[in-house]
C-alpha positions in Angstrom: 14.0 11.4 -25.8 10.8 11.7 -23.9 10.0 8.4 -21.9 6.6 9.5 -20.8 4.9 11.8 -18.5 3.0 11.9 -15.2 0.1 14.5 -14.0 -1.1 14.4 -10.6 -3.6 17.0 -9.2 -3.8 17.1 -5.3 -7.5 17.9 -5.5 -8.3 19.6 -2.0 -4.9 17.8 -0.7 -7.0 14.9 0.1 -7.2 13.0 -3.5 -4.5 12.6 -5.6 -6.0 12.3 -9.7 -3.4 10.7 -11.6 -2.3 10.7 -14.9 0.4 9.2 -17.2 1.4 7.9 -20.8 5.0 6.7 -22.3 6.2 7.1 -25.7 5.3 3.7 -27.8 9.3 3.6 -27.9 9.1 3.0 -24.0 6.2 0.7 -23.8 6.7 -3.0 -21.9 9.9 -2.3 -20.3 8.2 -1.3 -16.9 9.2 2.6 -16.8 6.0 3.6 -16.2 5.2 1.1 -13.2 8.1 2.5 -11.2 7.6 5.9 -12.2 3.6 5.8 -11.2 5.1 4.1 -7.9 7.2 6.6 -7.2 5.5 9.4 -8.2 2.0 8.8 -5.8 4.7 7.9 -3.1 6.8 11.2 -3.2 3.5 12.7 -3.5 2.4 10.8 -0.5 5.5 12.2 1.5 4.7 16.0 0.3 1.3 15.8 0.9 -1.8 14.6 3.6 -3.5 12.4 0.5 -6.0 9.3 1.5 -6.5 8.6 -2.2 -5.1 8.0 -5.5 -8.0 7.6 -8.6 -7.3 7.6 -12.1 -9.4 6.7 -14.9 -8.2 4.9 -17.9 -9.8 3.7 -21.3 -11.2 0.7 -21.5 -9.3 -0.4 -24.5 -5.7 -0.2 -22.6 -5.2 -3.3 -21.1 -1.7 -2.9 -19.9 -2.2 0.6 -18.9 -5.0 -1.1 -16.0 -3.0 -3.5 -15.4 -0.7 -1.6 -14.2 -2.9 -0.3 -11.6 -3.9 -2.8 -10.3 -0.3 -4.3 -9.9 0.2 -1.1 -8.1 -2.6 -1.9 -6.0 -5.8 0.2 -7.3 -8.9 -1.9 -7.4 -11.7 -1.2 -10.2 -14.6 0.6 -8.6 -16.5 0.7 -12.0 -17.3 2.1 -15.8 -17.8 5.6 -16.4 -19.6 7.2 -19.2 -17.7 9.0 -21.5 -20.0 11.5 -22.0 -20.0 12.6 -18.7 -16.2 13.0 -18.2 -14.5 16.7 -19.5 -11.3 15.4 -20.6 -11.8 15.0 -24.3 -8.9 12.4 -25.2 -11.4 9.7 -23.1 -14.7 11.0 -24.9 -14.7 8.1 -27.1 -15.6 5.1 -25.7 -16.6 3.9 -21.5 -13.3 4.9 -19.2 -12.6 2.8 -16.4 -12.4 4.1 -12.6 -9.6 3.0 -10.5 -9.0 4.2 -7.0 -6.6 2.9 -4.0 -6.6 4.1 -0.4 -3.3 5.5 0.8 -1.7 4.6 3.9 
């Protein structure tokens, strides 16, 4: 099975956009919360990134919660509208970042 998936873009090497969603088979067990960890920090060693952002619905709860247990702070509500990623077209997304060590 498929526990879930992670998608990180390296934007200029400076800003690392991430991405991520679990199978509903996966949900609550914490999988994702280490995986995100990990992932930004093997990222972190491959890479010169100051940044992490993502931007999440504003419907999932436990998916921002889980940022900001990973340390991302909210830096505010972006139109849908005005984002090109069509699975968060429907309703305000919000935007996330964390500065990187």
């Amino acid at each position: 099975d498929i526990v879930g998936l992670i998608e990180v873009d390296t934007e200029g090497v400076r800003r690392l956009i991430l991405g991520y969603t679990a199978s509903p088979a996966f949900w609550n067990q914490g999988l994702m919360t280490e995986a995100v960890r990990d992932g930004i920090t093997a990222i972190q060693n491959s890479f010169n990134i100051s940044e992490a952002i993502a931007l999440v619905s504003e419907q999932n709860i436990p998916s921002a919660r889980l940022l900001e247990r990973l340390g991302f702070q909210l830096r505010g509500v972006v139109d849908p509208e005005e984002l090109s990623l069509q699975m968060l077209r429907s309703e305000p997304v919000l935007f996330y970042s964390r500065a990187l060590p």
